[in-house]
C-alpha positions in Angstrom: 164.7 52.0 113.9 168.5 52.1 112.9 169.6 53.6 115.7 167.3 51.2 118.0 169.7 48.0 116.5 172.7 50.0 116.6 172.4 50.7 120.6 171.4 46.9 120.9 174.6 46.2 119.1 176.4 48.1 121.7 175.2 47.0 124.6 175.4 43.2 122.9 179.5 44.1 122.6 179.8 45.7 126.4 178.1 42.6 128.2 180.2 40.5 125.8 183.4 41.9 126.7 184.8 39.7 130.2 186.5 42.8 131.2 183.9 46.1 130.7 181.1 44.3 133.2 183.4 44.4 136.1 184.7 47.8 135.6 181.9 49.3 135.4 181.0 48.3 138.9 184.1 47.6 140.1 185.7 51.0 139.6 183.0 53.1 141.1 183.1 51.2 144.4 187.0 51.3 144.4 186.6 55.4 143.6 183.8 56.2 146.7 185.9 53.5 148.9 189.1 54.4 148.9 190.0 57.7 147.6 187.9 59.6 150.1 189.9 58.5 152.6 193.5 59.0 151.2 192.7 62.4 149.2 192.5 64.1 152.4 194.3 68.1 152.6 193.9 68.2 156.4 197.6 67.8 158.3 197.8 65.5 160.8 200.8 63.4 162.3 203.1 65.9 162.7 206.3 64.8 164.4 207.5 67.1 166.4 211.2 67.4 168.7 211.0 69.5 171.6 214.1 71.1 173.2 213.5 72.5 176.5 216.7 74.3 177.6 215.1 75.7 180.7 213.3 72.5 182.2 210.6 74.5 184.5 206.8 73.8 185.3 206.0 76.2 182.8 208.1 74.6 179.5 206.8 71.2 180.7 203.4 72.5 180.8 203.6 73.2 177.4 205.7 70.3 176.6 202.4 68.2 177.7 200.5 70.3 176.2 202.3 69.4 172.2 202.5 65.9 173.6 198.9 65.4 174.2 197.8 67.0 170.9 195.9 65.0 168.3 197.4 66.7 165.6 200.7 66.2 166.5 203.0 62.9 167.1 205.7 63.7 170.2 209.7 62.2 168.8 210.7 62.9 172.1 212.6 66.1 173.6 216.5 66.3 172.7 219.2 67.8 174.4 220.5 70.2 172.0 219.1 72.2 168.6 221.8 70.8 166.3 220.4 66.9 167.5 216.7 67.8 167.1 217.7 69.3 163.5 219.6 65.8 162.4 216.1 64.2 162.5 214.8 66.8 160.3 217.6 66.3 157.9 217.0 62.8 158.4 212.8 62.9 157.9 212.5 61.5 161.2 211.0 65.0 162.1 208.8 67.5 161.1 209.1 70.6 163.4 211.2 71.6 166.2 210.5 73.2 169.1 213.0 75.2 170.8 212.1 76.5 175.0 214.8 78.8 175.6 216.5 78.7 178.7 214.7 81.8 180.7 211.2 80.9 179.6 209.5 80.0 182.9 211.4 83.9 184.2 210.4 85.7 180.8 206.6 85.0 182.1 206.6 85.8 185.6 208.3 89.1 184.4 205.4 89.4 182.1 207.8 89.5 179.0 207.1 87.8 175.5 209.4 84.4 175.8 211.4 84.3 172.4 210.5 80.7 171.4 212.3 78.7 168.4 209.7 76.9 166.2 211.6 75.4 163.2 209.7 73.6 160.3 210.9 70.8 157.3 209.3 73.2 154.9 209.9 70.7 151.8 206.7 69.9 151.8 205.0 73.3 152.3 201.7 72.7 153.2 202.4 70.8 156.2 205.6 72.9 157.2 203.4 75.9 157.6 200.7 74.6 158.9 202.0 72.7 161.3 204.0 75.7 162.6 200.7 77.4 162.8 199.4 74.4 165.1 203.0 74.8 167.0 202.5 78.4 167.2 198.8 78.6 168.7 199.7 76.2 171.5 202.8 78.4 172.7 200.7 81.6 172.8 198.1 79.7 174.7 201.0 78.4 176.7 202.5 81.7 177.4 199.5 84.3 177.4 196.5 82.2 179.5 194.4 85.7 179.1 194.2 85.5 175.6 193.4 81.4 175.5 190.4 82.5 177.4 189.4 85.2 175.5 189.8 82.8 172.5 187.5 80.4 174.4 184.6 82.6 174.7 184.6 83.3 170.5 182.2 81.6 168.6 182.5 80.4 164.9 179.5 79.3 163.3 181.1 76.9 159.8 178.3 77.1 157.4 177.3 74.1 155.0 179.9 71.6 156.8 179.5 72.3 160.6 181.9 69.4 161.4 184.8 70.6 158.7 184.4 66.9 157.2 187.1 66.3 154.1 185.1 63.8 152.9 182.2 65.9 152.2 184.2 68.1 150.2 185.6 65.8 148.0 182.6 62.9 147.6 181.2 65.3 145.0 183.9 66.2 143.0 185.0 62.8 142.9 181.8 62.3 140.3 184.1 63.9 137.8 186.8 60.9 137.9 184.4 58.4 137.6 182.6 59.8 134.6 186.2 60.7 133.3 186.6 57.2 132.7 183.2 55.8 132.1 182.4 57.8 129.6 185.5 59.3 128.2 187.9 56.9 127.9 185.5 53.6 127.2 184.0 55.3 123.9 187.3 56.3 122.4 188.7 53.1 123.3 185.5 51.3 121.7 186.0 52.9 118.1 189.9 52.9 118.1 189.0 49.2 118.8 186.8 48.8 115.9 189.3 50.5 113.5 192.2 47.9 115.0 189.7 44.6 114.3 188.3 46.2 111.1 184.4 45.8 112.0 184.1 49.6 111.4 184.8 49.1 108.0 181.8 47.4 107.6 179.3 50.1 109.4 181.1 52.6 106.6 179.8 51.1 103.9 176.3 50.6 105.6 173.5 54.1 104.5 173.9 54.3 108.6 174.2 58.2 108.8 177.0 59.7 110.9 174.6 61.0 113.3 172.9 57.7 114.2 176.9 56.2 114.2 177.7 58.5 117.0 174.9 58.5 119.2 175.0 54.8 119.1 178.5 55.2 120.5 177.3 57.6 123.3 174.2 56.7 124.4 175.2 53.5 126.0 177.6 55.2 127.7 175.4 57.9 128.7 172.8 55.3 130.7 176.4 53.8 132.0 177.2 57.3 133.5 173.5 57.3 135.1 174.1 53.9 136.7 177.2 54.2 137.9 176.2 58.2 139.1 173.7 56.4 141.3 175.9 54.0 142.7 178.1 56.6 144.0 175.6 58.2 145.9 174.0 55.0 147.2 177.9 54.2 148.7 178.3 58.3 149.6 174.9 57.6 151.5 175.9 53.6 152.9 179.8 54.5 153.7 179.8 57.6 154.9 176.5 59.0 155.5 176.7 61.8 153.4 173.4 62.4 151.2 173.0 66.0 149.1 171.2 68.5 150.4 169.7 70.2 147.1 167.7 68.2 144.4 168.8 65.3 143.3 167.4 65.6 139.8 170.4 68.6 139.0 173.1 66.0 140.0 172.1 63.8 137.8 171.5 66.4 134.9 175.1 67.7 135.9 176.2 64.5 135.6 174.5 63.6 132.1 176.1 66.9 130.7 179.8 66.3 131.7 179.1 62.7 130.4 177.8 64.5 127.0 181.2 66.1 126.6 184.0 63.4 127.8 181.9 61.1 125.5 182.3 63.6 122.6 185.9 64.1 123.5 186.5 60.5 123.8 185.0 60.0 119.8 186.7 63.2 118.6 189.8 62.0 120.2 189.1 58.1 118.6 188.4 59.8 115.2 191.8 60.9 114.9 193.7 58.2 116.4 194.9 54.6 115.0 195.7 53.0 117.2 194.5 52.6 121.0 198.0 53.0 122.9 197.7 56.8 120.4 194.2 57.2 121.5 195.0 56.4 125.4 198.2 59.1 125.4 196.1 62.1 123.7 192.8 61.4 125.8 195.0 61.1 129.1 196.9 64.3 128.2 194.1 66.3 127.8 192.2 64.8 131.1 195.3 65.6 133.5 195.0 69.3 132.5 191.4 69.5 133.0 191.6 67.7 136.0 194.4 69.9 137.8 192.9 73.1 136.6 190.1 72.0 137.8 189.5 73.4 141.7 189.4 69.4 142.4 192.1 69.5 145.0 192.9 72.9 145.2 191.0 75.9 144.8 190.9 78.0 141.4 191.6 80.9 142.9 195.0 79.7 144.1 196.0 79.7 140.9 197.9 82.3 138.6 195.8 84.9 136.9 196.8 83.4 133.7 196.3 79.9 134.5 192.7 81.1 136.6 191.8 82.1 132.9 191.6 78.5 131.6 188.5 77.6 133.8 186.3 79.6 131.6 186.6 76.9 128.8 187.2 73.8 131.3 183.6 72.1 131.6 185.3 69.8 134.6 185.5 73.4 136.7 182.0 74.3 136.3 180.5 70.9 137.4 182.6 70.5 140.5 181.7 74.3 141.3 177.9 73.2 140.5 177.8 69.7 142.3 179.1 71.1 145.3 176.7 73.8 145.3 174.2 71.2 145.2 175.4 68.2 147.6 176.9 70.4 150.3 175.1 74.3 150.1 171.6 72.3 149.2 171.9 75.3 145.8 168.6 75.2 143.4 168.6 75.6 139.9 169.0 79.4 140.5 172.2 79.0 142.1 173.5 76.9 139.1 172.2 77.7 136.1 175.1 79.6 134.7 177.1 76.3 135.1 174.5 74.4 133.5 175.0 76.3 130.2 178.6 76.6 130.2 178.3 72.9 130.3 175.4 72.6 127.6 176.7 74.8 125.3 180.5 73.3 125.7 178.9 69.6 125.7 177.0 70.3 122.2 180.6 71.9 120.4 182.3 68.6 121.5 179.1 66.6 120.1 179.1 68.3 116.8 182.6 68.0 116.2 183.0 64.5 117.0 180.1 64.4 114.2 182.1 66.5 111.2 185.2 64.8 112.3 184.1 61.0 111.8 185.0 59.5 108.5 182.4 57.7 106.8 182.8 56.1 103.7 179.3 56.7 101.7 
């Protein structure tokens, strides 16, 4: 019966609070709304200069061919390298193309036309593949026997046939909004209490430290199930996009990576003072879990000694599981190992936030 009044005391303080109400519906639409859009790896836009120093049918061809590309935005074709590489020094320009000036003779000769493709490779990701881009349309360009034979393959995408972004990133964007929900609220909650002095007066109380905590977490818990199915009502409404496996693992999924932000939200409340403290320590641990994560980039990118760290980042196995679910349509076979890396991590964080609260008996 204790623990019954002590949840109704929580959720009493959280639809008190002007601010929590809003964020906890506010931030979830702002999350499935916005950042699918903008956290988006595929390159487009690529501004490129074109320099055609032998101004035949066959270097215009291919000048039209750049200039009609989606992927691609046409600056224009300049008279000389050195001017096309100004607007690269300048950013007006990502990639250059240089035509040399026996291009259209190189190919009735049946010769390989030595073709310039230079690249503002400070951001490398778009340098090289938008060379790559540059580089398929020349060969078409050049070889029309091997654009045909190209034309004839056949790739067969499995799981996302359309090479969406979006559906990529939808699930793994679960992990930020349970981050905050129920990671940063709970810390913030206690360190709170400890500032205002009202936790003072549960330590004097025969309240056990078990019944303290889950007080503190379970709220939070039903808040990770609410706002877990608001994100897929919007993944469904926005875009669409509805999971292909069971519905019942996302939301276990969910419920254990909630289990252990909320743990490391107390743990890290437990030994902080004050909230700017608590707020630095929480966020410093969250970045790293985040980025080592496979959330924008995949793990195996990584070096072998950072690749190690993802055996003891719970984030890493629910973004591997949740996609398995929501785009591969995996069952609990497919899964399961992720399910008790992120049982058995969950329940360490839980007892520890336990043995390291403070109670005053």
């Amino acid at each position: 019966m204790t623990l019954k009044y002590l949840i109704w005391k929580e959720f009493t303080q959280i639809r008190r609070n002007p601010f929590l109400p809003r964020l906890i519906v506010v931030f979830p639409i702002m999350v499935m709304c916005v950042m699918p859009w903008v956290m988006n790896m595929e390159v487009k836009n690529v501004v490129v200069d074109v320099v055609d120093l032998d101004r035949s049918t066959q270097s215009q061809r291919l000048v039209h061919d750049i200039e009609h590309n989606s992927y691609f935005i046409f600056h224009g074709q300049k008279s000389t390298y050195a001017e096309a590489l100004r607007d690269i020094e300048h950013t007006e320009a990502d990639v250059v193309l240089v035509i040399p000036q026996d291009y259209s003779k190189d190919l009735a000769k049946g010769l390989q036309p030595q073709v310039l493709i230079a690249a503002n490779a400070v951001n490398g990701t778009k340098g090289s593949i938008g060379t790559a881009y540059l580089s398929q349309i020349v060969t078409a360009n050049a070889n029309p026997g091997a654009a045909a034979i190209q034309a004839k393959l056949s790739t067969l995408y499995l799981y996302n046939k359309h090479l969406n972004f979006k559906l990529f990133m939808i699930p793994a964007l679960f992990a930020i909004v349970m981050m905050l929900m129920t990671g940063f609220l709970p810390a913030l909650n206690i360190v709170g209490e400890k500032e205002r002095g009202t936790i003072e007066q549960i330590n004097v109380t025969p309240v056990s430290k078990w019944s303290f905590i889950l007080a503190k977490l379970i709220p939070y818990w039903v808040m990770a199930l609410f706002v877990i199915t608001v994100c897929l009502f919007l993944a469904w409404l926005v875009y669409g996009i509805t999971p292909v496996g069971p519905l019942w693992l996302i939301y276990l999924l969910a419920m254990l990576l909630a289990m252990f932000f909320s743990s490391l939200g107390l743990i890290v409340s437990n030994y902080s003072d004050t909230m700017q403290q608590a707020v630095f320590v929480i966020w410093f641990f969250v970045v790293i879990l985040l980025l080592l994560s496979g959330l924008f980039t995949p793990t195996r990118s990584m070096p072998s000694w950072s690749y190690l760290t993802t055996y003891v980042n719970p984030v890493c196995y629910f973004i591997e599981a949740v996609r398995t679910v929501f785009v591969r349509g995996g069952d609990w076979q497919s899964i399961w190992r992720q399910v008790l890396a992120l049982m058995g991590i969950g329940l360490f964080m839980g007892c520890w936030a336990v043995q390291s609260y403070k109670k005053n008996d």
